[in-house]
N, C-alpha and C positions, 0 to 999 in steps of 0.2 A: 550235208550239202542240200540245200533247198535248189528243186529241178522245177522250171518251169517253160510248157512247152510254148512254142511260138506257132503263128498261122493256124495253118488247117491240120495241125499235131496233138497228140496224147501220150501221158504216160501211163505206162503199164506195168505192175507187177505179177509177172508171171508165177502160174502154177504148177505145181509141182506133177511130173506125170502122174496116174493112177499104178498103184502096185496091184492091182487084181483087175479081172474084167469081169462085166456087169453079173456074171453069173457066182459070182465069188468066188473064182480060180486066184491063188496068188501066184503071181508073176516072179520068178527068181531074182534076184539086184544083182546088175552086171557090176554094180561098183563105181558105176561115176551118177550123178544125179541129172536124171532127165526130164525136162520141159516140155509141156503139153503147146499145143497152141489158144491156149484158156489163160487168161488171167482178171487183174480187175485196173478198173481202171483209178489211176492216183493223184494223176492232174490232166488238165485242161487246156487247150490252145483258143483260140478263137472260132470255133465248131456250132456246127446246128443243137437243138435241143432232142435228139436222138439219143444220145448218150450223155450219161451223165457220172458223176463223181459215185466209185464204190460201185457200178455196176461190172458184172460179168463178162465179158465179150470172148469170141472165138474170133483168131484173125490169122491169117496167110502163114503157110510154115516157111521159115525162112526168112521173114518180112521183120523190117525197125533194124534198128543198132541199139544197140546193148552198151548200159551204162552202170560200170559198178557204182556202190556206194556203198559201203563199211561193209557189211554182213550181207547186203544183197544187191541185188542185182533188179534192172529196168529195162525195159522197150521203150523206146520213142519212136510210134508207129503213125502213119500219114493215114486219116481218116478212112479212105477208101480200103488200106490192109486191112480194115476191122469186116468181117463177115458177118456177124450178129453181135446181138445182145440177147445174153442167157438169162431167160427170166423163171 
């Protein structure tokens, strides 16, 4: 399925939580797989030149609607949920 966002939208594949914290502790797996609020970005709506195709971003936990697609999964997030760009 080709996703393509509309307006002031992006899509995003999210990333996978971190299993250790910064200091190299590894985190035990509860058993279901957990989503950071980081991913990257995979398509484009009609948006500023702030962001762009294949960057990083941090955005709102809890923010987008979730859209499967075969093996994985999307965010379709309204510009303003975007917090940064991880550079």
């Amino acid at each position: 399925m080709k996703i393509k966002p509309i307006g002031n939208r992006i899509l995003v594949e999210p990333l996978k939580a971190e299993e250790k914290t910064f200091s190299g502790i590894i985190l035990p797996s509860s058993g279901e797989a957990k989503s950071s609020n980081m991913g990257v970005v995979v398509a484009l709506g009609n948006i500023n030149d702030e962001i762009n195709l294949g960057d990083k971003v941090f955005f709102k936990p809890h923010s987008g609607i979730e859209i499967p697609d075969s093996d994985k999964t999307f965010l379709i997030l309204e510009v303003e949920e975007i917090l940064a760009v991880i550079g």
